[in-house]
C-alpha positions in Angstrom: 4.8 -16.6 -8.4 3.3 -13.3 -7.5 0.9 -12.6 -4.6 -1.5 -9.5 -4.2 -2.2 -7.8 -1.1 -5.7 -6.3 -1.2 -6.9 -3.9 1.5 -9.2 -0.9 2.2 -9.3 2.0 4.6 -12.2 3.9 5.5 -11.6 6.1 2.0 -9.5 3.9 -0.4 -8.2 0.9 -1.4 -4.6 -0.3 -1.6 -3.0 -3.3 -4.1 0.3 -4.2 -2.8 2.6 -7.2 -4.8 4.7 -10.1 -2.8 7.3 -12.7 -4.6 6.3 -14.7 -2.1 3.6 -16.4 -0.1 4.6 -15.9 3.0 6.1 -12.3 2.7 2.3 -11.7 1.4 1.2 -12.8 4.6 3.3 -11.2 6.4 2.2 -7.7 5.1 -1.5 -8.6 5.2 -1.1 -9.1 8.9 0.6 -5.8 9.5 -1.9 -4.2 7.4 -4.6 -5.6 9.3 -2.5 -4.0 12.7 -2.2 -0.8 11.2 -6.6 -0.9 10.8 -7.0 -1.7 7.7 -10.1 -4.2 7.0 -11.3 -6.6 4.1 -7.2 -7.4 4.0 -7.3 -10.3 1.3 -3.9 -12.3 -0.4 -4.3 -13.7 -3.7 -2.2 -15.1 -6.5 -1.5 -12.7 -9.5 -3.0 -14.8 -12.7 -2.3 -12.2 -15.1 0.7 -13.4 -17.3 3.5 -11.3 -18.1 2.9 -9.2 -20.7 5.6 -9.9 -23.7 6.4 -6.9 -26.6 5.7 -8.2 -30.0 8.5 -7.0 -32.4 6.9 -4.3 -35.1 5.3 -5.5 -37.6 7.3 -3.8 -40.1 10.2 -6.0 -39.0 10.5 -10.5 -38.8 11.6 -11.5 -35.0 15.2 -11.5 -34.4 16.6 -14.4 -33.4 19.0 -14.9 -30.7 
């Protein structure tokens, strides 16, 4: 599973991605060091995006 890292700075905001839990947490707490506020972790629910084979072609099968 993926994790995001959401953050902001006084002038923009930063999305970082973790494998892990715990490496997520990790970086939010250094973020947080370094001054950054509104430091968030969430799980990425977007799925992986799969290519479709052209339409002008059937699926090959492996």
């Amino acid at each position: 599973m993926t994790y995001l890292i959401l953050a902001r700075d006084g002038t923009s905001q930063i999305v970082l991605k973790r494998d892990s839990e715990d490496a997520a947490e990790k970086k939010a707490r250094e973020l947080k060091e370094m001054g950054w506020f509104e430091v968030e972790v969430r799980e990425d629910k977007t799925a992986p995006v799969t290519s479709a084979p052209p339409a002008d072609r059937p699926p090959t099968l492996q």
